[in-house]
C-alpha positions in Angstrom: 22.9 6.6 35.9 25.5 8.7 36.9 28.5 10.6 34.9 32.4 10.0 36.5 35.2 11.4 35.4 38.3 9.4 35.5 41.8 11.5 36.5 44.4 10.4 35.2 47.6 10.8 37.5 51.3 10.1 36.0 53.9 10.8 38.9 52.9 14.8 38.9 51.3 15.4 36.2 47.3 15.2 35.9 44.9 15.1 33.1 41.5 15.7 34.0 38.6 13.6 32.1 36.4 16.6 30.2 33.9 14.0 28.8 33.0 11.2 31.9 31.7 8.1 31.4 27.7 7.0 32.9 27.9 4.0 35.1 24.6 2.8 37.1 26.9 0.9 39.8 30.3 1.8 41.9 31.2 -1.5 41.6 31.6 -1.1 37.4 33.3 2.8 38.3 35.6 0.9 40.3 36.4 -2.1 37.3 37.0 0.4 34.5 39.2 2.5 36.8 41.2 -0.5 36.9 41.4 -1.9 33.4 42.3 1.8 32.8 45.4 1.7 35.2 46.7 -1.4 34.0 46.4 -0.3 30.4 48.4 2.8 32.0 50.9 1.4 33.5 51.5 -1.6 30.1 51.5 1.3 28.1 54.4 2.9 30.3 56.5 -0.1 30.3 56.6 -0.1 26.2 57.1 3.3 26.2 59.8 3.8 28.6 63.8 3.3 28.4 64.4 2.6 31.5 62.8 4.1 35.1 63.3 2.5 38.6 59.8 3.8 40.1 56.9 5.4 38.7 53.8 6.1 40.6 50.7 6.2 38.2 46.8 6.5 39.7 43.0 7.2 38.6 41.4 9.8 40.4 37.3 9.3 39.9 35.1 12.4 40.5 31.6 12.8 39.9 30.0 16.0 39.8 29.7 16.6 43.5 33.6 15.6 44.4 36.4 12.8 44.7 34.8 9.0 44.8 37.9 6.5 44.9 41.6 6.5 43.7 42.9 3.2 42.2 46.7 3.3 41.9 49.9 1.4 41.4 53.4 1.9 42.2 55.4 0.4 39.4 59.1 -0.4 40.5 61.5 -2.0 38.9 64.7 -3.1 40.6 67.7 -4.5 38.1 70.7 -6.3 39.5 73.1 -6.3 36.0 
């Protein structure tokens, strides 16, 4: 098993994962990273008062460099 750290990237800012998670598989790195970012961006759309775009991403590392990026650009468009 292997540790990744999971990034977390809100428009510029970036928190960086001190702890990691172990995962055997890329395929369950890549599953968490998602069910991260869509806890992300719900969490966003309770918090917020209003925003037109807002570019949220997981940046996954392991201890020898980057291994994916899952992200999501969250737009919302209002006509009245």
């Amino acid at each position: 098993m292997a540790v990744y750290y999971f990034d977390l990237r809100d428009e510029d800012a970036l928190l960086l994962d001190e702890e990691g998670l172990e995962f055997s598989n890329l395929r369950d790195v890549q599953e968490e990273a998602a069910k991260s970012l869509a806890d992300m961006a719900r969490d966003a759309v309770h918090g917020a008062r209003h925003f037109s775009t807002r570019y949220m991403a997981i940046e996954v590392r392991d201890e020898e460099g980057p291994v994916m990026q899952v992200r999501v650009n969250f737009e919302v468009t209002r006509w009245q």
